[in-house]
N, C-alpha and C positions, 0 to 999 in steps of 0.2 A: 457449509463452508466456514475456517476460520482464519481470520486475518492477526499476525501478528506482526506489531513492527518494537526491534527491537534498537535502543540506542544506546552508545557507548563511545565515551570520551573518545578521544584520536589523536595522531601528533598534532602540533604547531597551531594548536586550538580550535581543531576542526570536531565535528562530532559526526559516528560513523553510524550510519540507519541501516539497519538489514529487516527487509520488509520478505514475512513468506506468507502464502495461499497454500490451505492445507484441505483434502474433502476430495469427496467420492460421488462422482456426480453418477446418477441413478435415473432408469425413465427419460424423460425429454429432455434433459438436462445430458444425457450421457451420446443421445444422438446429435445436441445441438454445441456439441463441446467446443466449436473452434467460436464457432460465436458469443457461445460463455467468454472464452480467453481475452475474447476483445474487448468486452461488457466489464468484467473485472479489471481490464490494464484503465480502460477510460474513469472507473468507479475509484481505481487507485493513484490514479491521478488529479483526478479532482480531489479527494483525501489531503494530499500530499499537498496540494496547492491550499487547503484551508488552513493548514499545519502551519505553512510560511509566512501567511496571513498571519498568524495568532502568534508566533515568535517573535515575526516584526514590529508588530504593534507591540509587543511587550519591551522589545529594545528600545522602543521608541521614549 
């Protein structure tokens, strides 16, 4: 599994995040897929939330 998140200026000084999940899930992974799906949105979620964390503090 690869995670890339990609970021890029925006209008009116916003910054635009395009985040993709890339991979081939194989074996128990391939029978347990919707459950991956969810494991990955919560995994990229919290990500996302340490991210806001470590910007904020740095505006700070």
């Amino acid at each position: 599994m690869e995670t890339t998140y990609l970021w890029e200026d925006g209008a009116d000084d916003a910054t635009l995040m395009t985040l993709r999940n890339r991979g081939e899930p194989s074996g128990f992974a391939n029978v347990a897929g919707p459950v991956m799906v969810r494991a990955m949105r919560r995994a990229n979620r919290k990500d996302l939330e340490q991210v806001k964390r470590v910007i904020e503090a740095e505006a700070t």
